[in-house]
C-alpha positions, 0 to 999 in steps of 0.5 A: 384185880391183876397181879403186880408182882410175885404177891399179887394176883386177881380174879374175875368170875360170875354173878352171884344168883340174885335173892328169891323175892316177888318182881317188883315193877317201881314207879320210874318217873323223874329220875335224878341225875347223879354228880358227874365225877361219879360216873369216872368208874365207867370212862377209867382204863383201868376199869375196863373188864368190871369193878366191884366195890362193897361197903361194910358197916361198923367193921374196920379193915382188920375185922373184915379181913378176919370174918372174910377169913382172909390174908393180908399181903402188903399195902399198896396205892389205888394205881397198883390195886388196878393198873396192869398186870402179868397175869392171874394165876391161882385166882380159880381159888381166891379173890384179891381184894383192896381195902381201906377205912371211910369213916364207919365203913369198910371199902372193898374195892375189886378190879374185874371181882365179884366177892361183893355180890357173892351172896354166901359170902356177904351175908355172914359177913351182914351179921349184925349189920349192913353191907351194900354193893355194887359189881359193873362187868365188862359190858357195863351191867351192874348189880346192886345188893344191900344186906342187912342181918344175913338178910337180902333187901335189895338186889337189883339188876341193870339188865332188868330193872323191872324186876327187882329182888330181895325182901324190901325192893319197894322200900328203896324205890325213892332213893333209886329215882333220887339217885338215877337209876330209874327212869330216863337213860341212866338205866343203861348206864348205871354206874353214876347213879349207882354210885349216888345211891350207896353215897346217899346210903353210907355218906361215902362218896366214891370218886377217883380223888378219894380213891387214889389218896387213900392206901390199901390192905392188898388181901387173898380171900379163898372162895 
């Protein structure tokens, strides 16, 4: 995220280390194909240098914001959260995030962040509950993680999707394949599949229209 004013001010830096976990090789046969309105994410402008959007159970945007420790600026729309900046002053030592209610479920949303991948931070924030994410960066490679309980179950990388991480890789393998993103092409272009895979998962369906209608809590969280 870019700042949009004296308030505001983005971050963007490195993955988080993947979970400790035995490689598991899944069976990649007869992937789906993800809705086409899914796949916007990869095709926005605005979105060129990475996105990462994380979806939290059971917590409202107040309660994320408490146990991330965080601090709320101002409310703003889809187009200031991502549209262009003048800078990102400060963001070695925080992150600035947009969120907003679905349902049960939490979304923070990330221009060009990583806090949704940053394992020490996801995790207490899983207490109790599930929290799946997933960061594109700049070249199109993502990560997917769920976390339940403190608990890594799947970490997942584009990059090398005969390796998977985390505790219960095996248990998701026919999701992944439903959604996409194993098998065929898609596994170089993750970010529809992706998508798909955390719609089946939550019932949220992350696309522009849902994105653009709805307003955010404008948060700093310190690293």
């Amino acid at each position: 995220m870019k700042r949009r004013s004296a308030l505001l001010l983005l971050t963007l830096t490195g993955l988080a280390g993947c979970a400790d976990a035995e490689a598991v090789v899944p069976d990649a046969s007869a992937s789906a194909m993800p809705s086409a309105d899914l796949r916007w994410p990869s095709r926005d402008p605005d979105l060129a240098a990475g996105f990462c959007f994380t979806l939290v159970q059971d917590l409202t945007p107040k309660q994320v914001i408490d146990r991330l420790g965080g601090k709320e600026l101002e409310r703003v729309k889809w187009a200031q959260l991502v549209g262009p900046g003048d800078g990102e002053a400060g963001a070695a030592r925080r992150y600035f995030v947009g969120l907003t209610r679905f349902d049960g479920w939490t979304l923070i949303a990330e221009d060009a962040g990583d806090l949704g991948v940053t394992e020490e931070i996801v995790r207490p924030l899983s207490e109790g509950r599930r929290v799946l994410s997933y960061r594109s960066d700049a070249t199109g490679r993502g990560r997917l993680l769920v976390i339940e309980d403190r608990e890594v179950l799947l970490d997942f990388d584009s990059g090398t999707p005969e390796r998977w991480g985390g505790s219960q890789p095996g248990d998701f393998v026919p999701a992944m394949r439903a959604a996409g993103l194993l098998g065929g092409t898609d596994v170089t272009e993750p970010t529809g599949p992706a998508l798909s895979f955390l719609a089946d998962r939550t019932g949220v369906t992350l696309t522009r229209e849902q994105l653009n209608e709805r307003t955010y809590l404008l948060v700093t969280v310190p690293k």
